[in-house]
C-alpha positions in Angstrom: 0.0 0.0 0.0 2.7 2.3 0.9 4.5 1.7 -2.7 1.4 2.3 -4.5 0.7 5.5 -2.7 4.4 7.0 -3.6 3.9 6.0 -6.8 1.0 8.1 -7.0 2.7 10.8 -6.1 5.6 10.4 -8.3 3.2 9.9 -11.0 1.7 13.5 -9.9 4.8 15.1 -9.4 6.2 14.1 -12.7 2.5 15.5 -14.1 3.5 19.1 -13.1 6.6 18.9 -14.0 6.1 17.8 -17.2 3.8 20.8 -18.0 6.2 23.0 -16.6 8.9 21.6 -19.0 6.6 22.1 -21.7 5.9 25.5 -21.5 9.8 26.2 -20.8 10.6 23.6 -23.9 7.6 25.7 -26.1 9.3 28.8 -25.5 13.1 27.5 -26.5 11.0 26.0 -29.6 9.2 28.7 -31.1 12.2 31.0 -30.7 14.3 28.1 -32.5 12.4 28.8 -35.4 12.2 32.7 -35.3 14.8 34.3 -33.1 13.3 37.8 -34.2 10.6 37.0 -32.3 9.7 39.4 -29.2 7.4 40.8 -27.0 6.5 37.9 -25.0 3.7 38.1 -22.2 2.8 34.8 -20.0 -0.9 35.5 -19.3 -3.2 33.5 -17.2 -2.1 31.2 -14.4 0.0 29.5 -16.1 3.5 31.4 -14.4 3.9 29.2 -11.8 4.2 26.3 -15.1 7.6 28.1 -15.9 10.0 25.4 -14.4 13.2 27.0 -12.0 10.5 29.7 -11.5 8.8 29.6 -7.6 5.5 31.9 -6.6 8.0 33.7 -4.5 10.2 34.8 -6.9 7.3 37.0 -8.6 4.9 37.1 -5.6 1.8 37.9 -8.3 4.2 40.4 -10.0 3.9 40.3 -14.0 7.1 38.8 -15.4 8.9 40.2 -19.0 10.4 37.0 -21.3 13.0 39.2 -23.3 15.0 36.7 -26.2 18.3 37.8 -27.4 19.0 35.8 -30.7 17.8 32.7 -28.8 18.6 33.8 -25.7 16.0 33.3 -23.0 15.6 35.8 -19.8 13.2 36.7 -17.4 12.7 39.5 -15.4 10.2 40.3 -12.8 8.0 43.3 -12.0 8.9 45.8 -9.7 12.2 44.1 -8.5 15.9 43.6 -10.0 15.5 39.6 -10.2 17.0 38.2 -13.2 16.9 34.6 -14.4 18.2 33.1 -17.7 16.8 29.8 -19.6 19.5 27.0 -19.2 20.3 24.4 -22.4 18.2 22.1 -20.6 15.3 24.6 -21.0 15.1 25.2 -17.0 15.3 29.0 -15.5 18.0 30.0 -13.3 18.5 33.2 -11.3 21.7 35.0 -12.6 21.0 37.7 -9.7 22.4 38.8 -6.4 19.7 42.0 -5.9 18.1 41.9 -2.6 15.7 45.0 -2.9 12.5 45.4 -5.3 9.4 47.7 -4.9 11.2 50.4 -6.6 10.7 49.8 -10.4 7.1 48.7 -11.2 6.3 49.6 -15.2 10.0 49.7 -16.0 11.1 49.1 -19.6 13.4 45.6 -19.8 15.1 44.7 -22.6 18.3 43.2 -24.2 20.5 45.4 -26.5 24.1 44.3 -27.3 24.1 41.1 -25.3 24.0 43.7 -22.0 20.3 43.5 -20.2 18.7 47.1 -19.8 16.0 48.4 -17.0 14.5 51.8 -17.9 12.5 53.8 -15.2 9.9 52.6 -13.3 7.7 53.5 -10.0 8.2 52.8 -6.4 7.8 54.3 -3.0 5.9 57.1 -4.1 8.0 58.3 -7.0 8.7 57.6 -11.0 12.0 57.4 -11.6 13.8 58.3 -14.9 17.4 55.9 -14.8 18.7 53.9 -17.0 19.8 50.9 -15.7 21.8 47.6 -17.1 23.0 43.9 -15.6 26.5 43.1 -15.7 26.9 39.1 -15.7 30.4 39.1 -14.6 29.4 41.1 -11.4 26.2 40.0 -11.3 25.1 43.3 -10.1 22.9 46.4 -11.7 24.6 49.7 -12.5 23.0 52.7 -13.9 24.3 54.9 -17.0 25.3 58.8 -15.0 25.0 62.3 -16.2 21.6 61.9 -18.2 18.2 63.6 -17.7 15.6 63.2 -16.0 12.9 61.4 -18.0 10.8 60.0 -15.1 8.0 57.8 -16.2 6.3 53.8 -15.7 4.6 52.1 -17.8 0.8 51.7 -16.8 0.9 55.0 -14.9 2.3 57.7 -16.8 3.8 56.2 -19.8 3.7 54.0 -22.6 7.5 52.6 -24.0 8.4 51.0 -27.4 12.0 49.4 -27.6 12.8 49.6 -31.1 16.2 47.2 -31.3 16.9 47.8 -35.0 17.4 51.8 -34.7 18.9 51.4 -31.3 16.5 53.4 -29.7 13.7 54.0 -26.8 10.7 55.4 -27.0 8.7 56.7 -25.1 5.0 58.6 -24.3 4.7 60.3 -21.2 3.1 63.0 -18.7 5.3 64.4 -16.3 5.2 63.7 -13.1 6.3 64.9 -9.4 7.3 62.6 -6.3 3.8 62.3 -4.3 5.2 64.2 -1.0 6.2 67.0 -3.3 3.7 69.7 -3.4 2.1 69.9 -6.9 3.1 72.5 -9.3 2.8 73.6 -12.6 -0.5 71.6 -13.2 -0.5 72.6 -17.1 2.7 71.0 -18.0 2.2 67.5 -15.9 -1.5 67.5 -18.8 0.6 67.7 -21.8 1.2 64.3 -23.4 5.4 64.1 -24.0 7.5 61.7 -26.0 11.0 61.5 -25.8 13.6 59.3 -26.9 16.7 57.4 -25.2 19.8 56.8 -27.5 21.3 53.7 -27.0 24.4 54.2 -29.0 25.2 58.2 -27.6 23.8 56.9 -24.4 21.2 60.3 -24.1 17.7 61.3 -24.4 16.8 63.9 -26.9 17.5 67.6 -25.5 14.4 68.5 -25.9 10.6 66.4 -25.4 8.4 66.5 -28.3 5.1 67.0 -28.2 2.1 64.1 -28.8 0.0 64.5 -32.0 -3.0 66.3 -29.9 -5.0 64.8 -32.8 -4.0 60.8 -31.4 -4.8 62.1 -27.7 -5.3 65.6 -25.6 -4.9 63.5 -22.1 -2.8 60.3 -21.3 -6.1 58.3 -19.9 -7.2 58.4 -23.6 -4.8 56.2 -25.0 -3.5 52.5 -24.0 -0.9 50.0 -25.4 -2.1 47.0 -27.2 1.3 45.3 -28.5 4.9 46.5 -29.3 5.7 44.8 -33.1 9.4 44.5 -34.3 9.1 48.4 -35.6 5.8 49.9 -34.4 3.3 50.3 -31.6 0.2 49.0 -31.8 -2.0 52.1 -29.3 -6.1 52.3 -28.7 -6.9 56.0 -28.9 -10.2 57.0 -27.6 -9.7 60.4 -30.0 -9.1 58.6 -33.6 -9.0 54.7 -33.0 -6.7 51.8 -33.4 -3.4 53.1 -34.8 0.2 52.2 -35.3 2.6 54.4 -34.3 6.1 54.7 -36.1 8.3 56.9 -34.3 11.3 56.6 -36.3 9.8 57.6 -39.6 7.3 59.6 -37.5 4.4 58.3 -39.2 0.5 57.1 -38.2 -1.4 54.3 -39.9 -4.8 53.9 -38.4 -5.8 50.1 -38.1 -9.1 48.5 -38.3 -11.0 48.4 -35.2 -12.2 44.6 -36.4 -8.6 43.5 -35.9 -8.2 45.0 -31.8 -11.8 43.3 -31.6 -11.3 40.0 -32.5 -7.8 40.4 -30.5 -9.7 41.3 -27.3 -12.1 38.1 -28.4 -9.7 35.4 -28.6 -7.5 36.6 -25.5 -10.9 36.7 -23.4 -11.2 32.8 -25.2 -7.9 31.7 -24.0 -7.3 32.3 -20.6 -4.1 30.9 -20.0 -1.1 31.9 -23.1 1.4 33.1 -24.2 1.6 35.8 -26.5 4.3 36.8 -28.7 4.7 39.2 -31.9 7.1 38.8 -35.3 7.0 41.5 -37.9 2.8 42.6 -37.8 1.9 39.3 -36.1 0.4 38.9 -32.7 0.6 34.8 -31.6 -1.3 33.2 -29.0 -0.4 30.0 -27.9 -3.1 28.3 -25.8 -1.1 26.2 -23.2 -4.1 24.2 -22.1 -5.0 23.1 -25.9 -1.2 23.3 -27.3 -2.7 25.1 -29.7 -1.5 28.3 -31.5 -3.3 30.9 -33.4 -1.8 33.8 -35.1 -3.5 37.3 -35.8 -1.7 39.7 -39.0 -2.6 43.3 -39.6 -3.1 43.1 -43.4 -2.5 45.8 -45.3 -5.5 46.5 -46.3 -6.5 46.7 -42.6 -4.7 49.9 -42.3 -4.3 53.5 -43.7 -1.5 55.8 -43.5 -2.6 58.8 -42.2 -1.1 62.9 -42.8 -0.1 62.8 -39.7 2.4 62.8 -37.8 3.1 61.3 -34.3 4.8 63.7 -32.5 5.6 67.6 -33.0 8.9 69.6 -32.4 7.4 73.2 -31.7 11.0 74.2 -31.3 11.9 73.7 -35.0 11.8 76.9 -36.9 10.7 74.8 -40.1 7.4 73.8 -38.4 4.9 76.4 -39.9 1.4 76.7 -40.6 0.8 76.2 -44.5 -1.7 78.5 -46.4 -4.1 75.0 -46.8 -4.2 74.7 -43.2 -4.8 78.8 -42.4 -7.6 78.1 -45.4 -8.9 74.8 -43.3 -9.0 76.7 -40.5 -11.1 79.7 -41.6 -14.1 77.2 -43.5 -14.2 75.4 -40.0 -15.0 78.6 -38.5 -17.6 79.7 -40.9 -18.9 76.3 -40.4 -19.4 76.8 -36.7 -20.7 80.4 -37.0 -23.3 79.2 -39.6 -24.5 76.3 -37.2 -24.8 78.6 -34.1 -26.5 80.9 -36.6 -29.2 77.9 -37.2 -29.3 76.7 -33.4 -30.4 80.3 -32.7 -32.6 81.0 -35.3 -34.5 77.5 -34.5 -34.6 78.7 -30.7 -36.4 81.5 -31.0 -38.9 80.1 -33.7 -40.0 77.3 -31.6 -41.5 79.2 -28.8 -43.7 76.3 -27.5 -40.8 74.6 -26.5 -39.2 75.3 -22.6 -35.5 75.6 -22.4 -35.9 73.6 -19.2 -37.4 71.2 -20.4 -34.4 70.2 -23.2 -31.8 70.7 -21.3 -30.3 68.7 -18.9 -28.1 70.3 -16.3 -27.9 73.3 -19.1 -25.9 71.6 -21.1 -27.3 68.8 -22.6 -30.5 67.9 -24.0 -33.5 65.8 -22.8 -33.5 66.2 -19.2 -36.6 64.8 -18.6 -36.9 61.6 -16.0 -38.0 60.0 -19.5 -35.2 60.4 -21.5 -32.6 59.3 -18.8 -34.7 56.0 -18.5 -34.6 55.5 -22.5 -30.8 56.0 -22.1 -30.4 53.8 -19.8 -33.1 51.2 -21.1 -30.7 50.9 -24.4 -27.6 49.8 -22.5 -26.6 46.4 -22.3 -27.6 44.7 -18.7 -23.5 44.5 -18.3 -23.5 48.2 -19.2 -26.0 48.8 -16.8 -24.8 47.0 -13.9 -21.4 49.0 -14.2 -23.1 52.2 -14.3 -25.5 51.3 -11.2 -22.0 50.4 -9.6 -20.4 53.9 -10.3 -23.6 55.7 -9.2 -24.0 53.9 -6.2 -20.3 54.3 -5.5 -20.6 58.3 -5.9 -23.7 58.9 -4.5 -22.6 57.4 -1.2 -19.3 59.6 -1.2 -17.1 57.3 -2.8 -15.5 55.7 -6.4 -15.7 52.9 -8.2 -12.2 50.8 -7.7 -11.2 48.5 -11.0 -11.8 45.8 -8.5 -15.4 46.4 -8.5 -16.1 47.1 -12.3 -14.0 44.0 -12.9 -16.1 41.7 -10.7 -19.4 43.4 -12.5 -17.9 42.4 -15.6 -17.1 39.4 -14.5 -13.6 39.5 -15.6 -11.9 39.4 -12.3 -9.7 35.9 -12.9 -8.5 37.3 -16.3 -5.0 38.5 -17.3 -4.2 42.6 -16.5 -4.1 42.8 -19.9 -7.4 41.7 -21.1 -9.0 43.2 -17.7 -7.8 46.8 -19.1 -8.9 46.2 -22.6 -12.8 45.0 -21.7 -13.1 47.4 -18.7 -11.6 50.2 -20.8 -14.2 49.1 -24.4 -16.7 49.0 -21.4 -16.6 52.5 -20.2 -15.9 53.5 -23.5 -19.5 52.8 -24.8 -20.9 53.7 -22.2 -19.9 57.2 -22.6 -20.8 57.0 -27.0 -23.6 55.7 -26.4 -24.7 58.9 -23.7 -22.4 61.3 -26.0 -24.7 59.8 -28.5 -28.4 60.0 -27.4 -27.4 63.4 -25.9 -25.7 64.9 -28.6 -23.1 66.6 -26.4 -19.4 66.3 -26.1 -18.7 65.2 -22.3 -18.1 61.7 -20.8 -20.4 60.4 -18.3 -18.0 58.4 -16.8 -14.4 60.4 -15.9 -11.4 58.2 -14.0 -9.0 59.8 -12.4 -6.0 58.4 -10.2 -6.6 57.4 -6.6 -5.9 60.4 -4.1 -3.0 58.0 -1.8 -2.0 55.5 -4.6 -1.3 56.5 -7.9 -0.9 53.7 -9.4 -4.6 53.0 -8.8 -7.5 54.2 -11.0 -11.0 55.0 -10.3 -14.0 55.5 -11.9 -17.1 58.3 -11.2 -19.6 60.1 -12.4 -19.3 63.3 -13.9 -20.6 65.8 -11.4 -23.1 67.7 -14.1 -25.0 64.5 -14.8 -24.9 62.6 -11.2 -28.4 64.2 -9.7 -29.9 63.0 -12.8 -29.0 59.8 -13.2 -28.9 58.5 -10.2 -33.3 59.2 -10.2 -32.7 55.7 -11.9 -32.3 53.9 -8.7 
């Protein structure tokens, strides 16, 4: 009896190990075949299948799989841990770094063989240094004399590595420590990008400026996927887009393609994704199966745009075209004021208090708000009833909350951010709509003692109103 029951075990053991091997052996495999390939997320629970990796070494903490020509390494969020994929396809830490908490959202990534840590957030600051991992030492050391671009991914920036030019990208807001005492308000608005030089070892001297036309506030745009030479963002202004920032060009992207990305990552659970050229893979780990999603070319446009702006550079002028653009669009709005007027005072048996809603919007009748709210979806509704609730008892709605009403809770950061985010999003159409005005209902903003957190409320000229729903 006792044999039989160790065998068991063994048999059990040898189960999870297997799997663990698998996934480690999968990785190695697929990189065999294309050691171009990057971007690698591990989504799901399927981390703790990564053999030589233990829960403690990531603690929940995302992890970045970064190949170099075939070249395996790990590195986990928020700390300096690094492991490296042995011949025998098992991880091993490489490390002797005792502290972490410092670097959440930091850009990782191999250039010349050396392993690079860019920025980051931790104890109550962003921090702008460039970091790299020295294997002989097996220490981190930081590149000196540089500026100050402080930023982390997720919180006030968005980063694109792009290996071939030997550069870093990256969109950001500025931002001060959190004990500091907040100043210039404007500037830390604008939308920045700036760009690390790997070779010269320097960021540009001066920040350019964000194409206002892709997004007039960081919360309205949100990575989707880094490919080999562009960015793959969700602007809430314009759409999906790629962004080149070498060539400084836009291509705007079908919004079928992000859709049926969001569809088959809220299919599959537990994968691992990974890009080559315009190429997003899935594997499914559970199936071994792998699916493959291509931007085809007739899925996106170029655009005359650009993606960022140097106001600095005496060549950047105003043509006559765009002077001329600007004038028609002006007549344009007169003439419609000119109408909205004229149809005002004609239509005297209407009451302006009875079309407006919080005098600015129309319909504010007790009616209209339950037609609104009659042609959302019941998820729809549920998330609003949770906002309203929320706000009318003094609070905000944490992503916790709207993830458990969406009931996406046990999915991957990733997918969580793109369904809650195309969630709130129609939401606010589909009132902008019916409406016909030009305000969100629903506004996040960052938490008031973590800013790492969001939250979500009602704008304050619409609460009273719809909250005569419950």
């Amino acid at each position: 009896m006792k044999k039989i029951l160790i065998l068991i075990l063994l048999t059990i053991l040898n189960f999870f190990v297997s799997r663990s091997q698998n996934l480690n052996q999968k990785i190695l495999n697929t990189i065999s075949k294309n050691e171009k390939i990057q971007g690698f997320q591990v989504n799901g629970a399927i981390q703790d299948k990564l053999s030589g990796l233990k829960t403690s070494d990531y603690d929940n903490s995302s992890i970045d799989i970064i190949n170099n020509k075939g070249a395996i390494w790990v590195t986990i969020n928020g700390s300096f841990k690094v492991f490296k994929m042995q011949k025998d396809s098992i991880l091993a830490r490489k490390d002797k770094s005792n502290f972490q908490g410092y670097n959440f959202g930091s850009t990782n990534f191999v250039y010349n063989d050396t392993l690079f840590s860019i920025g980051g957030y931790g104890f109550w600051q962003t921090n702008g240094s460039v970091r790299f991992y020295s294997e002989t030492t097996q220490e981190w050391d930081i590149i000196r004399g540089i500026s100050d671009i402080s930023y982390a991914n997720g919180i006030n920036g968005i980063s694109y590595f792009d290996k071939q030019n030997s550069k870093v990208f990256v969109i950001f807001t500025k931002a001060q420590s959190e004990y500091v005492k907040r100043t210039d308000l404007d500037d830390q608005q604008n939308i920045y990008v700036q760009c690390f030089n790997l070779i010269q070892k320097k960021w540009w001297d001066e920040s350019k400026i964000l194409n206002p036309k892709i997004a007039d506030r960081f919360s309205e745009i949100s990575l989707i996927q880094n490919f080999e030479q562009k960015t793959l963002l969700n602007s809430n202004k314009i759409g999906t887009v790629l962004l080149d920032f070498n060539n400084n060009k836009v291509d705007l992207v079908d919004e079928k393609f992000n859709t049926s990305l969001i569809q088959l990552k809220n299919k599959i659970k537990n994968n691992l994704t990974y890009t080559t050229v315009d190429s997003i893979n899935i594997y499914d780990f559970v199936n071994d199966t792998s699916y493959a999603i291509t931007i085809n070319p007739n899925q996106k446009t170029t655009l005359n745009e650009v993606v960022y702006i140097d106001y600095n550079n005496p060549n950047y002028t105003i043509s006559d075209k765009q002077i001329l653009y600007s004038i028609l669009i002006i007549i344009a709005i007169l003439f419609v004021i000119f109408v909205m007027i004229f149809k005002k005072r004609s239509t005297k048996e209407l009451k302006p208090n009875d079309i407006m809603i919080d005098v600015t919007t129309k319909e504010s009748s007790l009616k209209s708000i339950k037609v609104f709210f009659n042609n959302l979806t019941e998820i729809e509704k549920a998330t609003l009833e949770l906002i309203v609730k929320d706000n009318l008892s003094g609070g905000k709605s944490s992503i916790t909350q709207i993830n458990k009403t969406l009931g996406i809770a046990k999915k991957s950061i990733k997918i969580q951010n793109n369904i809650r985010g195309e969630a709130i999003k129609l939401i606010n159409e589909k009132f902008k709509s019916f409406f016909s005005i030009n305000e969100d209902l629903i506004n996040r903003e960052r938490a008031d003692f973590d800013k790492r957190k969001i939250e979500y409320l009602i704008n304050s000229k619409y609460l009273k109103k719809i909250s005569s729903l419950l």
